[in-house]
C-alpha positions as CSV (number, residue, x, y, z in Angstrom):
1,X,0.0,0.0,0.0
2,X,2.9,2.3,0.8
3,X,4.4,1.4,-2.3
4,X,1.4,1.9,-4.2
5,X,1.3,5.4,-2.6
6,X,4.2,6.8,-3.3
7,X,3.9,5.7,-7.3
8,X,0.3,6.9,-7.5
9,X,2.0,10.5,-5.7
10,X,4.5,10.6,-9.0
11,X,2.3,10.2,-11.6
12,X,-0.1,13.1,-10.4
13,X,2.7,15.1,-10.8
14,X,4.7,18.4,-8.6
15,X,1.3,19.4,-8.0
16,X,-0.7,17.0,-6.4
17,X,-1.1,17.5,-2.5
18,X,1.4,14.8,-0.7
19,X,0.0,12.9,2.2
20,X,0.5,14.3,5.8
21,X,2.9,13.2,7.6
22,X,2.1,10.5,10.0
23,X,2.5,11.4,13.7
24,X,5.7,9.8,15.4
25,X,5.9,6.3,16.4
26,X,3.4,5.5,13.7
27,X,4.2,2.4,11.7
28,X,5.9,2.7,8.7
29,X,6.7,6.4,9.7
30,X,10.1,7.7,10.7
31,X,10.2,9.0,14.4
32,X,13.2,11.2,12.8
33,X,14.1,13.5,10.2
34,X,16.4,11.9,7.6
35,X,18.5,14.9,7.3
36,X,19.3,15.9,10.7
37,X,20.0,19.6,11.1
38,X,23.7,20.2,12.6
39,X,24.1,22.9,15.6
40,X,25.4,25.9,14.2
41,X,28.9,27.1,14.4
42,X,29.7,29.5,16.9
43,X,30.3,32.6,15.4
44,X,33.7,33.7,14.5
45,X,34.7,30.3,14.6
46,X,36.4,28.1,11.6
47,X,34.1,25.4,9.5
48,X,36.5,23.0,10.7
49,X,36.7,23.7,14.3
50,X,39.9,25.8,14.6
51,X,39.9,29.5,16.3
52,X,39.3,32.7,13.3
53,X,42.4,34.4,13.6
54,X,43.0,37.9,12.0
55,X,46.5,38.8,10.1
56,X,49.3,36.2,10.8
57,X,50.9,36.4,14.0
58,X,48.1,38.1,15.3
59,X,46.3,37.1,18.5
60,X,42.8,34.8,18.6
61,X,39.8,37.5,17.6
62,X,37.7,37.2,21.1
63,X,40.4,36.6,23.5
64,X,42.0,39.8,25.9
65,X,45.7,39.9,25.3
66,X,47.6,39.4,28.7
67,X,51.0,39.4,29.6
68,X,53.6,41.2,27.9
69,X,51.4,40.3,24.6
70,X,49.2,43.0,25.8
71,X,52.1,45.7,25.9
72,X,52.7,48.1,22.7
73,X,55.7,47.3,20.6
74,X,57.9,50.3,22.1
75,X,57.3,49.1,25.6
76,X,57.6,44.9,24.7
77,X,61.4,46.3,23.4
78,X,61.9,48.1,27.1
79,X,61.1,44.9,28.4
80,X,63.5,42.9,26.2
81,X,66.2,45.1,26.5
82,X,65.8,45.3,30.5
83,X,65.9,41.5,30.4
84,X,69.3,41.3,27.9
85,X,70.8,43.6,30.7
86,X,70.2,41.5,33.3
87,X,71.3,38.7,31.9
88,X,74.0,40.0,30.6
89,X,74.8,41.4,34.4
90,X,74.1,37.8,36.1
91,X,75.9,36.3,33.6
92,X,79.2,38.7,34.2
93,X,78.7,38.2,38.3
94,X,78.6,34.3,37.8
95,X,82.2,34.7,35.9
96,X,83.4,36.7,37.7
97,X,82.9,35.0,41.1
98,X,83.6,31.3,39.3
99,X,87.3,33.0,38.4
100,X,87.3,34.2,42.4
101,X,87.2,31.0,43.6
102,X,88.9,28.9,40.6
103,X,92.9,27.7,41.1
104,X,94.9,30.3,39.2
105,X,95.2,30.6,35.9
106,X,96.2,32.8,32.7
107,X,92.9,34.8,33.1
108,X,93.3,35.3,36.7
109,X,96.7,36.3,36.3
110,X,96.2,38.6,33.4
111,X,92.9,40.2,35.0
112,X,93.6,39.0,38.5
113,X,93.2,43.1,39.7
114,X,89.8,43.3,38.1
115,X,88.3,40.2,39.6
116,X,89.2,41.1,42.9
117,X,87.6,44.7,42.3
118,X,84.9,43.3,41.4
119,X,84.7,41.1,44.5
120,X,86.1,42.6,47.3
121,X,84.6,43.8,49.6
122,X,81.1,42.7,49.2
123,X,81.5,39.2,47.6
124,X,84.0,37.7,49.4
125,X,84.2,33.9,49.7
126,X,85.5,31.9,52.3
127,X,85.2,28.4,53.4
128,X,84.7,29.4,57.5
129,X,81.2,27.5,57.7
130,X,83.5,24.2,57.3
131,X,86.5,24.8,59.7
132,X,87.2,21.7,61.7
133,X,87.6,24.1,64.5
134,X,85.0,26.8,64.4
135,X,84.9,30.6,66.3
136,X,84.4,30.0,69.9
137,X,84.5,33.8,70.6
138,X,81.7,36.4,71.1
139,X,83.6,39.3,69.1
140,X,81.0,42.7,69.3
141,X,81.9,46.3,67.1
142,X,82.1,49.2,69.1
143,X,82.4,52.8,67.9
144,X,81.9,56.2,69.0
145,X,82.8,60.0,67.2
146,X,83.9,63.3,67.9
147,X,81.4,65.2,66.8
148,X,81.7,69.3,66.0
149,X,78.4,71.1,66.8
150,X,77.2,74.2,65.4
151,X,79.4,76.6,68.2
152,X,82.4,75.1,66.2
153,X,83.3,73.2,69.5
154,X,84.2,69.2,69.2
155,X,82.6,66.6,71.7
156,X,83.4,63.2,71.7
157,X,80.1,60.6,71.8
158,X,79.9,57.7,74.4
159,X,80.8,54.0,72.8
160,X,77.4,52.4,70.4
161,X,77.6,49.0,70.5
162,X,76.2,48.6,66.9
163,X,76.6,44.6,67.1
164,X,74.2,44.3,69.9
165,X,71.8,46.3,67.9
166,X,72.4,44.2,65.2
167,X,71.4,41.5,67.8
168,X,68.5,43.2,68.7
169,X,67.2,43.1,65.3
170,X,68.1,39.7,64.5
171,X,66.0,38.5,67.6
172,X,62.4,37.0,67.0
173,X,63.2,38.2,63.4
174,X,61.9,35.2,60.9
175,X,63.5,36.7,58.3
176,X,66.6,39.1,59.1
177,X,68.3,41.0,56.5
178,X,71.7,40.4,55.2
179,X,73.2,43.6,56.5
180,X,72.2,42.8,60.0
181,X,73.4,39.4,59.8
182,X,76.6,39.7,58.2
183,X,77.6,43.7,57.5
184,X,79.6,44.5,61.0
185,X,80.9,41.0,61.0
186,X,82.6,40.8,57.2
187,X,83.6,44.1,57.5
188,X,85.6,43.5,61.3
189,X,86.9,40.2,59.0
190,X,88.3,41.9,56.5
191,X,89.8,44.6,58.8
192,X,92.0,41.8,60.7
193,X,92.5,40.4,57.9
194,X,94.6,43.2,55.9
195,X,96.2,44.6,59.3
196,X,98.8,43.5,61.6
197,X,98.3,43.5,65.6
198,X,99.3,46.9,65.7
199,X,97.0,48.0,62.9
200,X,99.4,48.8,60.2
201,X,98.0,47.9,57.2
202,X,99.5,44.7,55.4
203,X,99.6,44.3,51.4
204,X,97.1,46.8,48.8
205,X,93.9,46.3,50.8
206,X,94.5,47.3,53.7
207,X,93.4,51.4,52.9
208,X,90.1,49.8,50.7
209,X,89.5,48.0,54.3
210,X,89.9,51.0,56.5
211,X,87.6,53.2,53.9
212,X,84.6,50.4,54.2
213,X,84.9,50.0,58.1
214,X,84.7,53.9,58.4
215,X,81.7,54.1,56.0
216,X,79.5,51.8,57.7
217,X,80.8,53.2,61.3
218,X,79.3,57.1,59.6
219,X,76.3,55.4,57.8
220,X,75.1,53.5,61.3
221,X,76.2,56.8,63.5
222,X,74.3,59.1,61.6
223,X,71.6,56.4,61.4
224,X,71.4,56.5,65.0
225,X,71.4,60.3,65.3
226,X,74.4,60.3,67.3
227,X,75.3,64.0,65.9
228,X,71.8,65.2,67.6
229,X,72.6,63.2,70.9
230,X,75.4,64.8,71.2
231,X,75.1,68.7,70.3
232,X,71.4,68.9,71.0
233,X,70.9,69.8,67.3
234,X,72.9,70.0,64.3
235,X,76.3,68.9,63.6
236,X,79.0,67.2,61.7
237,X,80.9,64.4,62.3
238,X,84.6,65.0,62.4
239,X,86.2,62.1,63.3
240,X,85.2,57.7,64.5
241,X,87.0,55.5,66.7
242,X,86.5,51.7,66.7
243,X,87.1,48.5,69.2
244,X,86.6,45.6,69.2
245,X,85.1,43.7,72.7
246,X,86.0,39.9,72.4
247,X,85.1,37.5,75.3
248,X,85.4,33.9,74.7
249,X,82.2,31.6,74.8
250,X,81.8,29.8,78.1
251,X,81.9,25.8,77.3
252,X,79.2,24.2,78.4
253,X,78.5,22.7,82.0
254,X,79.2,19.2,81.6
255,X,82.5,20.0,79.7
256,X,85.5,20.2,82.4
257,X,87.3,23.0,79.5
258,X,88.5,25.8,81.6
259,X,88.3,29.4,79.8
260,X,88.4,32.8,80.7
261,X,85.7,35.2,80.4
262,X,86.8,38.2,80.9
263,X,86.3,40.4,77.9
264,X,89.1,41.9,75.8
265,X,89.6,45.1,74.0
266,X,90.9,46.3,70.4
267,X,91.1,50.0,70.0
268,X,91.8,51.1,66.2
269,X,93.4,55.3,65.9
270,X,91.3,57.9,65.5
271,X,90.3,58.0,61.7
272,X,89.7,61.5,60.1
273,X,86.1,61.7,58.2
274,X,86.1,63.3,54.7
275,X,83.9,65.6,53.8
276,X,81.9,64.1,51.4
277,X,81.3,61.3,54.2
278,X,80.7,63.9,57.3
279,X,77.6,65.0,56.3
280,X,75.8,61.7,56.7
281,X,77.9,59.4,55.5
282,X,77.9,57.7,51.4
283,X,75.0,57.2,49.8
């Protein structure tokens, strides 16, 4: 009958009415369409699934630039440039301390003077942390300054104990800075370390190490406001003494090691200020 149908539909011709459609689940009707209709393409989006991009290079169409991606051209070049330089820096400070600590050789003895100008004093390296025997000494930085106030008369400050400040700061601190930890301490190093007992200096570094000891002793003096302590207003600081307190640690109280504790001193001479440093020290 369906067969029948459909023929007797063709030979009436284009204009004959066709037969309703039978409702779904019907037999001998589909419950679908034979054509399905796809879902529609988002828009902006490529037939074959891939993102519509503008010119080449460019970014997605839709999506917010971020990053550096959304700087302009003059500023991503900044950005390069800033990075090449400090690279290029890191790269330089990584040489420079690898030739430091490397055996000698023809570099180090050609540009031996460099390197060290480059390291000392800041960078120094030493291997202290793995000394079979280590410090067993309590070694605090004293100073104190004669200081000329405005009636043009010089007074001369009590001793600051700048390592127990240092200690102060450290204490409960989770995270202490570098310059508290280790400033006073390298600088007291190299000091000894370029001197002889009665403080002459020995070989080229010992003026470099007297310079740095007496900038940090202005820079923590005038960070204290030892000049108003001690004129009751303005002044300048003419002149910085430093000592050195030592007292050796006490052992502990099972250990039957005998030591004394009784403190010992190291005065340094009077060092003249300059006068680019009297006025509050380097910056």
């Amino acid at each position: 009958m369906d067969a029948y149908d459909e023929g007797s539909d063709a030979r009436h011709g284009p204009d004959a009415p066709s037969r309703p459609a039978a409702p779904p689940g019907e037999r001998g009707a589909p419950a679908e369409s034979a054509d399905p209709v796809e879902p529609s393409a988002p828009a902006g989006a490529h037939p074959l699934g891939e993102p519509r991009t503008g010119p080449a290079g460019a970014h997605p169409l839709g999506e917010p630039r971020t990053g550096v991606a959304a700087l302009s051209l003059r500023y991503r070049i900044a950005v390069a440039l800033a990075l090449a330089v400090v690279a290029v820096g890191a790269c330089v400070h990584l040489g420079m301390m690898f030739l430091h600590v490397a055996p000698a050789n023809t570099v180090t003895k050609a540009h031996g003077e460099a390197v060290d100008d480059w390291v000392y004093p800041e960078f120094e390296q030493n291997w202290k942390l793995f000394a079979p025997n280590p410090l067993q000494q309590d070694i605090s930085i004293q100073v104190r300054a004669g200081v000329r106030g405005p009636d043009g008369m010089t007074s001369t400050t009590g001793w600051y104990d700048l390592s127990a400040e240092d200690g102060r700061a450290i204490d409960g601190n989770l995270l202490p800075s570098h310059t508290q930890q280790n400033e006073l301490r390298r600088a007291w190093d190299f000091y000894v370390a370029t001197h002889d007992a009665e403080n002459r200096p020995v070989g080229l570094r010992g003026s470099l190490s007297e310079s740095y000891l007496r900038r940090i002793m202005v820079l923590r003096l005038d960070r204290d406001d030892a000049v108003r302590a001690a004129t009751g207003g303005s002044g300048v600081i003419e002149r910085v003494q430093v000592r050195s307190r030592t007292s050796n640690v006490p052992p502990p109280r099972w250990s039957r090691e005998k030591v004394s504790t009784t403190p010992s001193y190291r005065e340094l001479p009077w060092w003249k200020v300059p006068q680019d440093e009297a006025a509050g020290g380097v910056r």
